[in-house]
FIRO-593340 format. One line per 4 residues: number of its first residue (from 1); for each residue x, y, z of N, C-alpha, C. Coordinates in steps of 0.05 Angstrom, whole numbers, plus 5000, padded with zeros to 4 digits. Layout:
NUM = X,Y,Z,X,Y,Z,X,Y,Z ~ ...
END
This chain:
1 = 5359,5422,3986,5358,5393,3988,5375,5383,4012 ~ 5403,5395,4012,5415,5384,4038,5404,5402,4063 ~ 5391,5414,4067,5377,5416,4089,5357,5400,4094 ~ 5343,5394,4072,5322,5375,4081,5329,5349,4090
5 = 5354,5338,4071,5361,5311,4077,5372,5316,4105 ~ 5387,5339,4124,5399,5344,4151,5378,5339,4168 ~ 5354,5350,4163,5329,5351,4183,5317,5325,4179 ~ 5304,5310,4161,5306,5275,4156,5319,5259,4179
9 = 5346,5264,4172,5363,5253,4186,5363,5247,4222 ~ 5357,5279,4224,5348,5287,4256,5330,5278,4259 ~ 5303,5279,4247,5273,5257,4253,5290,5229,4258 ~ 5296,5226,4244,5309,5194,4249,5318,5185,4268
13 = 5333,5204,4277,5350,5196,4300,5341,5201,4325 ~ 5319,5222,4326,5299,5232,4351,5286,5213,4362 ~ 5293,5194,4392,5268,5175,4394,5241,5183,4396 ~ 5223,5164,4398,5193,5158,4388,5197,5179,4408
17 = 5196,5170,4434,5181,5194,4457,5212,5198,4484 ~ 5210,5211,4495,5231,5215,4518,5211,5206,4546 ~ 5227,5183,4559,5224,5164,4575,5212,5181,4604 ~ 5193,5173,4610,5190,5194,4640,5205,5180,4656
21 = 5218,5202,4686,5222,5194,4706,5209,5164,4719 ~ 5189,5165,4717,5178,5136,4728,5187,5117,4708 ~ 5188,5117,4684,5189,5099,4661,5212,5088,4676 ~ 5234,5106,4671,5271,5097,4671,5266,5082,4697
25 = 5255,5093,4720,5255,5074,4748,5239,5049,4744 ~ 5218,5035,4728,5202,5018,4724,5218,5002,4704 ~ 5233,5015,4682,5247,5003,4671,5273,4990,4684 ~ 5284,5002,4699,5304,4989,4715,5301,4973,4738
29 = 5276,4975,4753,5259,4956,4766,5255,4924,4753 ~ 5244,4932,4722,5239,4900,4707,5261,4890,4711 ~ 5292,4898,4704,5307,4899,4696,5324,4866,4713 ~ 5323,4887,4733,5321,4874,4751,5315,4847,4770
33 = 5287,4849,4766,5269,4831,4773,5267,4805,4747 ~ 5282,4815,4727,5285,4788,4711,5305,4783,4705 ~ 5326,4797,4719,5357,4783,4723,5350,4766,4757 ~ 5341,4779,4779,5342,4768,4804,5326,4743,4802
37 = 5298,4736,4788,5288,4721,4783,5294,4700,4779 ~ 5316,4700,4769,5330,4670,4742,5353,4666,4753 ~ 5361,4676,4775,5388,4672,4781,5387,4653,4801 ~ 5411,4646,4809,5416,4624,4831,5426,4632,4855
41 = 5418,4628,4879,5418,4644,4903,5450,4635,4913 ~ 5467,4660,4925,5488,4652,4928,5495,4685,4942 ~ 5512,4686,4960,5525,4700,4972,5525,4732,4958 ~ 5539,4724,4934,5546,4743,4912,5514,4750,4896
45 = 5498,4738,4892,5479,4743,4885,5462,4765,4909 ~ 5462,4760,4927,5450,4772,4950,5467,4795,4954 ~ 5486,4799,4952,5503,4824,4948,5495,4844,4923 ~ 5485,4827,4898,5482,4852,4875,5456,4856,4884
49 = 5443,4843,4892,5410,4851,4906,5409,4879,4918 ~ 5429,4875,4948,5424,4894,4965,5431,4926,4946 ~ 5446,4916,4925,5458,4941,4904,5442,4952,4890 ~ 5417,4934,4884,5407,4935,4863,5383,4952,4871
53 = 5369,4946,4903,5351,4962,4921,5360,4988,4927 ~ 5388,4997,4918,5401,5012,4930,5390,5038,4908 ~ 5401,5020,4891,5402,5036,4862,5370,5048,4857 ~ 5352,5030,4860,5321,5037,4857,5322,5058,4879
57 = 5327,5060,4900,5325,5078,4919,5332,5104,4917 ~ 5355,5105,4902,5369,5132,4886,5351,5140,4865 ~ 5347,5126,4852,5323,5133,4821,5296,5143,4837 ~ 5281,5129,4861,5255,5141,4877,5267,5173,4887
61 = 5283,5173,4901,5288,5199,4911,5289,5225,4894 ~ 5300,5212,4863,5301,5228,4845,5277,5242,4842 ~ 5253,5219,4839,5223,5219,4836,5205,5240,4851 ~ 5209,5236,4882,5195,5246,4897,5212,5272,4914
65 = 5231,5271,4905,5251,5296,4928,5255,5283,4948 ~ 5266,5311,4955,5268,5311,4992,5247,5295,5004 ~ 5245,5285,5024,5221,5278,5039,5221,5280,5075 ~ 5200,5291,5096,5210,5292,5108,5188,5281,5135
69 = 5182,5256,5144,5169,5255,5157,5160,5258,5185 ~ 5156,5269,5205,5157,5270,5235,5159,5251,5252 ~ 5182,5242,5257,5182,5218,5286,5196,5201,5257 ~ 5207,5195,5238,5214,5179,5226,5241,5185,5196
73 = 5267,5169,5197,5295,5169,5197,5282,5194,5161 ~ 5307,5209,5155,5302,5229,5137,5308,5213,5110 ~ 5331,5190,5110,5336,5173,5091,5318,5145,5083 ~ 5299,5162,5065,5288,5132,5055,5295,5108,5043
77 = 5284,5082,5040,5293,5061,5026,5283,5055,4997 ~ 5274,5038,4988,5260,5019,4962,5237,5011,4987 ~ 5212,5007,4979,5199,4997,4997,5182,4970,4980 ~ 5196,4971,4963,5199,4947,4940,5224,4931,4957
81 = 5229,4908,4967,5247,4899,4989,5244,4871,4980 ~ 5241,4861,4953,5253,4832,4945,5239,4839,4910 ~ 5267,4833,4897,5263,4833,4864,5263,4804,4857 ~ 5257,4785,4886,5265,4751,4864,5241,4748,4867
85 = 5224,4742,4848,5199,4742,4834,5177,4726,4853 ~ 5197,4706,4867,5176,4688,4876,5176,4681,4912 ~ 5189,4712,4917,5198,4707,4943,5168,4722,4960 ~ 5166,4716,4989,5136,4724,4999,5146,4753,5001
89 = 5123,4774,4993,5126,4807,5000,5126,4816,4968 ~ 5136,4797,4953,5137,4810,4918,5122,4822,4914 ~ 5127,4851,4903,5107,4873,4888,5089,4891,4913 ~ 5105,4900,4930,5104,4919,4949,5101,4946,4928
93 = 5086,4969,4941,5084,4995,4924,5109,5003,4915 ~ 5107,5017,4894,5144,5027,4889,5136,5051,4906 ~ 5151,5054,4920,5167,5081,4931,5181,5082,4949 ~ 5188,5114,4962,5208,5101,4979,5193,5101,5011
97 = 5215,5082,5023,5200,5072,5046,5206,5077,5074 ~ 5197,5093,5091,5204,5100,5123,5195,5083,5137 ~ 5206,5078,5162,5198,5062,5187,5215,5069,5218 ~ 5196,5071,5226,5204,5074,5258,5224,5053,5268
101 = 5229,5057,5297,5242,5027,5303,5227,5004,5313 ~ 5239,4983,5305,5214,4961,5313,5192,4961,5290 ~ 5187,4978,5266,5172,4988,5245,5130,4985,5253 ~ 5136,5002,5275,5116,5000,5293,5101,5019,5262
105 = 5101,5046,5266,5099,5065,5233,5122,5065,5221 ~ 5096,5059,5192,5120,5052,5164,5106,5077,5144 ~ 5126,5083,5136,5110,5105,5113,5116,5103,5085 ~ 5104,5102,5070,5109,5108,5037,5104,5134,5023
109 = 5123,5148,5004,5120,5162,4987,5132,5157,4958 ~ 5106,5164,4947,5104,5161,4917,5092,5172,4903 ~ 5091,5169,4871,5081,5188,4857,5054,5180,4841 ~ 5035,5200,4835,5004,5176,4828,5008,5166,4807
113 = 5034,5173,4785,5042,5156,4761,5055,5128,4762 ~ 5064,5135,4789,5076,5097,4791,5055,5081,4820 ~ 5036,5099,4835,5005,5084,4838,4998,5072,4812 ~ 4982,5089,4790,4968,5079,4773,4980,5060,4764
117 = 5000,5053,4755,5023,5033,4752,5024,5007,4772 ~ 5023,5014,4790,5022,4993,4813,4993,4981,4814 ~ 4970,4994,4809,4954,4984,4819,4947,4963,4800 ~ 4951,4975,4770,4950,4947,4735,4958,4922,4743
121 = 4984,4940,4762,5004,4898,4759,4983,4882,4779 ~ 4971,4896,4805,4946,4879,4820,4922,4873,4811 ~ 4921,4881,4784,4890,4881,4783,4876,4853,4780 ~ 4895,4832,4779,4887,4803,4783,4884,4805,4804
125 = 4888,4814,4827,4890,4808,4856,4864,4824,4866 ~ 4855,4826,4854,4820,4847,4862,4825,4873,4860 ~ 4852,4888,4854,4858,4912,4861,4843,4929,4849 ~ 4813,4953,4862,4809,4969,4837,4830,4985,4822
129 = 4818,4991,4798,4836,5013,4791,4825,5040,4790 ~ 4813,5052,4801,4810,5082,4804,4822,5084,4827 ~ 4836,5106,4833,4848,5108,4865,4837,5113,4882 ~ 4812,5123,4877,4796,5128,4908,4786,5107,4913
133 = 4779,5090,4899,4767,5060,4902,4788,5048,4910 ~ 4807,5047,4905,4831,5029,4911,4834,5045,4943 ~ 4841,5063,4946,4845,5072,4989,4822,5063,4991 ~ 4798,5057,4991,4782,5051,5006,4779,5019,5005
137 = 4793,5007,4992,4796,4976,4993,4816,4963,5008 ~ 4808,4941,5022,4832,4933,5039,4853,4912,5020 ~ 4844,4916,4989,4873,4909,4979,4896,4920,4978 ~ 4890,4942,4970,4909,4969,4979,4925,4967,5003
141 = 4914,4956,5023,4928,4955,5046,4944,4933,5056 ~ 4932,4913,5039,4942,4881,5041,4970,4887,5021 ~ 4973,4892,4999,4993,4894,4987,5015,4911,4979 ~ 5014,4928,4991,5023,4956,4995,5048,4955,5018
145 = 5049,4944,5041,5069,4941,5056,5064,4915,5063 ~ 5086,4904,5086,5086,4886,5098,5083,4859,5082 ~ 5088,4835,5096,5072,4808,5088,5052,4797,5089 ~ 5041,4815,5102,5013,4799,5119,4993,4816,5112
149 = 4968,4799,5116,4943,4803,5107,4920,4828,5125 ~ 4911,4834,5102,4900,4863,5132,4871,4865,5120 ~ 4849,4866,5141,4823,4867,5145,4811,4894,5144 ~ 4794,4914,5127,4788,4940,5143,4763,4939,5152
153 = 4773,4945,5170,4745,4936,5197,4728,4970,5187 ~ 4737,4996,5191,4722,5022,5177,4748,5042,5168 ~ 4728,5061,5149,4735,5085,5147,4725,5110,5170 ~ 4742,5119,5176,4753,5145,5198,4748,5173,5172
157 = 4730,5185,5191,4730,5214,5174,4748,5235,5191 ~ 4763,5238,5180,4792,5253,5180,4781,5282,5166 ~ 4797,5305,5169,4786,5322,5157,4821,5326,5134 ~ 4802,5323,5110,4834,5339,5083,4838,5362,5099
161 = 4867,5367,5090,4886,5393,5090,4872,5410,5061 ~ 4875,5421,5063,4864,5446,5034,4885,5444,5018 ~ 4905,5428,5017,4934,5428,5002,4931,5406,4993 ~ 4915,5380,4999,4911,5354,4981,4886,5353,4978
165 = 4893,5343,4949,4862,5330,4940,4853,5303,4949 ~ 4857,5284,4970,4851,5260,4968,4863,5260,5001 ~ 4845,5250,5022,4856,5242,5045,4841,5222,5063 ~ 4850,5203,5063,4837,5173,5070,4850,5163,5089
169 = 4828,5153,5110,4845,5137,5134,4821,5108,5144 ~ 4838,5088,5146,4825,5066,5155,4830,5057,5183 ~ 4813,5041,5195,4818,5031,5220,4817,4998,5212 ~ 4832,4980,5220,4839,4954,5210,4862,4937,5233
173 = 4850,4911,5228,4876,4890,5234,4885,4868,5210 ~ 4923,4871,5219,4928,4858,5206,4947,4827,5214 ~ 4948,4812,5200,4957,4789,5211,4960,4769,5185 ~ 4982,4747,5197,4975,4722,5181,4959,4696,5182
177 = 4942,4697,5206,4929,4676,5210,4893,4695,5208 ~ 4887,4685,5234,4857,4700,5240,4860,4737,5239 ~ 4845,4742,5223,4837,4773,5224,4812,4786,5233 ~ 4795,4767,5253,4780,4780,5261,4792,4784,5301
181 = 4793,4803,5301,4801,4807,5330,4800,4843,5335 ~ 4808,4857,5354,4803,4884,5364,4816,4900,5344 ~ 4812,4919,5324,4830,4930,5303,4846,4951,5317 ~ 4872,4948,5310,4893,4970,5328,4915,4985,5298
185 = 4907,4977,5281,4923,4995,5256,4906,5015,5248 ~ 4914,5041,5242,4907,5059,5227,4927,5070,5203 ~ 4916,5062,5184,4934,5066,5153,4922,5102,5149 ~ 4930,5115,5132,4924,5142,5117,4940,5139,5098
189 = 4925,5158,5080,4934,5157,5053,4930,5196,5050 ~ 4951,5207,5034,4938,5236,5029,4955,5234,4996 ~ 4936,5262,4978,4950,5265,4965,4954,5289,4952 ~ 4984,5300,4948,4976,5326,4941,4998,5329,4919
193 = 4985,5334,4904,4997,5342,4873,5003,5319,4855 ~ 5029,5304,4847,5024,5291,4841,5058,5264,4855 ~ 5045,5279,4881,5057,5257,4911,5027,5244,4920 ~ 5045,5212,4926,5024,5197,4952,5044,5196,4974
197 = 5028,5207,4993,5038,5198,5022,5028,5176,5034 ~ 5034,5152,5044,5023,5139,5062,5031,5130,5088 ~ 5014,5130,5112,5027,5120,5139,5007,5107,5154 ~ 5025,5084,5164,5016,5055,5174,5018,5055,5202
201 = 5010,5052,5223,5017,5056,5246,4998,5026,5261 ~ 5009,5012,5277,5000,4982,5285,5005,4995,5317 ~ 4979,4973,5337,4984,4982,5359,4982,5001,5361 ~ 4967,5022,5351,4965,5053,5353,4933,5053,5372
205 = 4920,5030,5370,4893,5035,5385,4882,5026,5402 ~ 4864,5030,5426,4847,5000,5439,4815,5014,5431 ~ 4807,4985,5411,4780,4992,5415,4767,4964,5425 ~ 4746,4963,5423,4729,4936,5445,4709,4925,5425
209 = 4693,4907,5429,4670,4890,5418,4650,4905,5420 ~ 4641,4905,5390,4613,4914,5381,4590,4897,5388 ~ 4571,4890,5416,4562,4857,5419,4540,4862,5391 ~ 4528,4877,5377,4514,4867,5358,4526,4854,5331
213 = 4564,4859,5330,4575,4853,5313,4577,4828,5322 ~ 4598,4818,5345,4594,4799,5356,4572,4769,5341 ~ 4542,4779,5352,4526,4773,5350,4517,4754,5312 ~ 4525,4771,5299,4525,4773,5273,4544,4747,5269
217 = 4573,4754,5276,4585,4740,5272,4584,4702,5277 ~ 4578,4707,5303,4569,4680,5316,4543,4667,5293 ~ 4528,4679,5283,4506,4671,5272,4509,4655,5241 ~ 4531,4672,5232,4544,4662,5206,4555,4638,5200
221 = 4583,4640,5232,4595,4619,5236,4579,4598,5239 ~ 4550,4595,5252,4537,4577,5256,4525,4566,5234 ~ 4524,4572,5213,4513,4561,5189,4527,4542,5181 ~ 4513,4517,5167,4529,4493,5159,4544,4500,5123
225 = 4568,4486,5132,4586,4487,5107,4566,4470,5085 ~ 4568,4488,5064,4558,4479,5043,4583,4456,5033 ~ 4576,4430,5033,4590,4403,5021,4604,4412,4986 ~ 4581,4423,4965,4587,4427,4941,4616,4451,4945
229 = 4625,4462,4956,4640,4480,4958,4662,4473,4967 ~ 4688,4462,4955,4708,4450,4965,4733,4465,4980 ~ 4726,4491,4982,4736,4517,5009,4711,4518,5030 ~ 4691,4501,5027,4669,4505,5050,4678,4511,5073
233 = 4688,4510,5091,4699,4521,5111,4711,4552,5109 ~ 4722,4555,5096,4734,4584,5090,4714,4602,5063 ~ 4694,4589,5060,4683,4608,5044,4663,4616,5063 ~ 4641,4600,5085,4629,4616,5109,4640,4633,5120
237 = 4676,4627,5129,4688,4653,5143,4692,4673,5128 ~ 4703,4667,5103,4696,4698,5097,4678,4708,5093 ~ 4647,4700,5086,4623,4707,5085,4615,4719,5117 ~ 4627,4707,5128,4619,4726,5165,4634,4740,5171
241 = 4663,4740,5154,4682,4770,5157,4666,4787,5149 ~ 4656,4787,5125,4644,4805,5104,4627,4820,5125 ~ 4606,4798,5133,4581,4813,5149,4585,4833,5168 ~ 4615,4816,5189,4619,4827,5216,4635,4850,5202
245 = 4654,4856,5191,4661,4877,5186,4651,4894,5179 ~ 4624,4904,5156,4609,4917,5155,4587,4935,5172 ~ 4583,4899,5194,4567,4916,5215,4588,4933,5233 ~ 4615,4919,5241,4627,4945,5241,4635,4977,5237
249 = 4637,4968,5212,4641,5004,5194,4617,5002,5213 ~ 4586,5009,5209,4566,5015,5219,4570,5024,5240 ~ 4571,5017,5264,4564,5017,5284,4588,5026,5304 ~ 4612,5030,5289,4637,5041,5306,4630,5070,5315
253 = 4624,5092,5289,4619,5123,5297,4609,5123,5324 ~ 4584,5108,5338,4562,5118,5360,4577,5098,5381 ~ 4608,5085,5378,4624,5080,5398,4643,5098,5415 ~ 4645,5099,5441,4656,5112,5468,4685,5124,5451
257 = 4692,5103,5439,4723,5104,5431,4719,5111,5412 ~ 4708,5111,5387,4710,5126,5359,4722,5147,5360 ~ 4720,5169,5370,4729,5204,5368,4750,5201,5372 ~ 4770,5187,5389,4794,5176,5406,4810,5169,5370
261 = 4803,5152,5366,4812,5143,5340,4815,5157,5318 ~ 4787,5166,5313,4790,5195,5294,4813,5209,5305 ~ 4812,5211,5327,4832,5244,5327,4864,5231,5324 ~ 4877,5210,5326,4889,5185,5333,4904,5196,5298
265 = 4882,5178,5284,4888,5185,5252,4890,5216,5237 ~ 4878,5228,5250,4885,5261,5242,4910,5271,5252 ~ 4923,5250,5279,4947,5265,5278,4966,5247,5264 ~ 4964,5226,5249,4981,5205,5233,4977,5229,5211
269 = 4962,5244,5199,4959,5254,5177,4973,5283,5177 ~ 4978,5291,5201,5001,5323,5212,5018,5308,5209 ~ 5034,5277,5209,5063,5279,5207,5067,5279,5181 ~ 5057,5290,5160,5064,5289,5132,5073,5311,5120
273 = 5093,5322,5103,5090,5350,5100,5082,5361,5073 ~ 5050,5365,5088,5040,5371,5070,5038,5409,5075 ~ 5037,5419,5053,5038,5442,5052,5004,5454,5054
END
């Protein structure tokens, strides 16, 4: 009997489940984000911040190891880079975060347990949630780094490494005003095991006007704003983003410069170390 009541006792005291690595970092993330939230901005407040990014940064490294990217610093950050709820950039990917100087390339690594994670908290924001649907969406790209809004003009066939299952690269511009203009970003995504790599590179390209995209575009814009639609103006433009970018994807491959680009993004995808 007192063995049974000893082992009782130990059920009792055993929690429900043991917290994953991502959990304890997500949990101290909230933690966070609803103390920085509520607080009142002040010197000292902005001081437990920078501590607090610091601290998430230590918990990611735990996550992902070592990390080591080519052409970019060996010490990563939080690439989560504001916990006050309502500041512009909130809910950047968790992981940790590289950048060149000038953050011409920015890189992220992370794990596909705190992706799948990331992508729930967007899924108001259009985010799919399967991950291959999600790299091939330019939400993924819009919210993932930076502030600003990003267009994917195509997908680049890159060839996988035999060491990841998953390797995706887009050609795109990004910006805060107009996004239709010459696309010079190439994002990649790889993934191998159960790491995401990602790298952003802006100004990485020159490509030129498609005139049948062009063409398309002008035709759209020319349509009259529907009156009943009280975004009428911005619901044509994005209806002729939609178009012109598509005829894009299309029609980039059988361009002078395509292969230039391809090969451009295949070597964004060698600075990773992937095995």
């Amino acid at each position: 009997m007192r063995s049974l009541a000893l082992l009782c006792l130990l059920v009792l005291a055993t929690p429900a489940y043991a917290a994953t690595p991502e959990q304890h970092y997500l949990d101290l993330r909230d933690r966070y984000i609803a103390k920085f939230s509520k607080a009142k901005e002040s010197d000292e407040i902005y001081k437990q911040h920078d501590a607090a990014l610091k601290e998430l940064a230590g918990a990611l490294r735990s996550l992902v190891g070592p990390v080591t990217i080519k052409g970019l610093p060996t010490e990563g950050k939080s690439n989560v880079d504001t916990l006050f709820k309502n500041d512009i950039g909130f809910g950047h990917l968790d992981g940790l975060g590289f950048a060149s100087e000038g953050d011409k390339t920015q890189a992220v690594v992370t794990t596909t347990a705190l992706l799948k994670h990331w992508l729930a908290e967007h899924r108001d924001d259009g985010m799919p949630q399967e991950i291959g649907a999600a790299l091939r969406s330019d939400r993924f790209y819009y919210y993932a780094i930076q502030d600003a809004a990003f267009a994917k003009y195509a997908e680049l066939p890159i060839t996988k490494p035999a060491s990841a299952s998953t390797a995706v690269a887009v050609l795109g511009v990004r910006g805060n005003g107009d996004l239709k203009g010459p696309p010079d970003e190439i994002d990649v995504v790889a993934i191998q095991g159960d790491k995401v790599f990602f790298v952003a590179t802006s100004d990485a390209v020159k490509t030129a006007p498609i005139p049948p995209c062009e063409k398309i575009w002008k035709q759209m814009m020319a349509k009259p704003v529907d009156k009943k639609d009280p975004r009428g103006d911005m619901t044509r433009e994005d209806n002729a983003m939609a178009a012109f970018t598509a005829c894009f994807a299309k029609e980039a491959p059988s361009q002078s410069w395509f292969a230039a680009i391809v090969k451009k993004a295949q070597s964004q995808l060698d600075l990773l170390p992937l095995r």
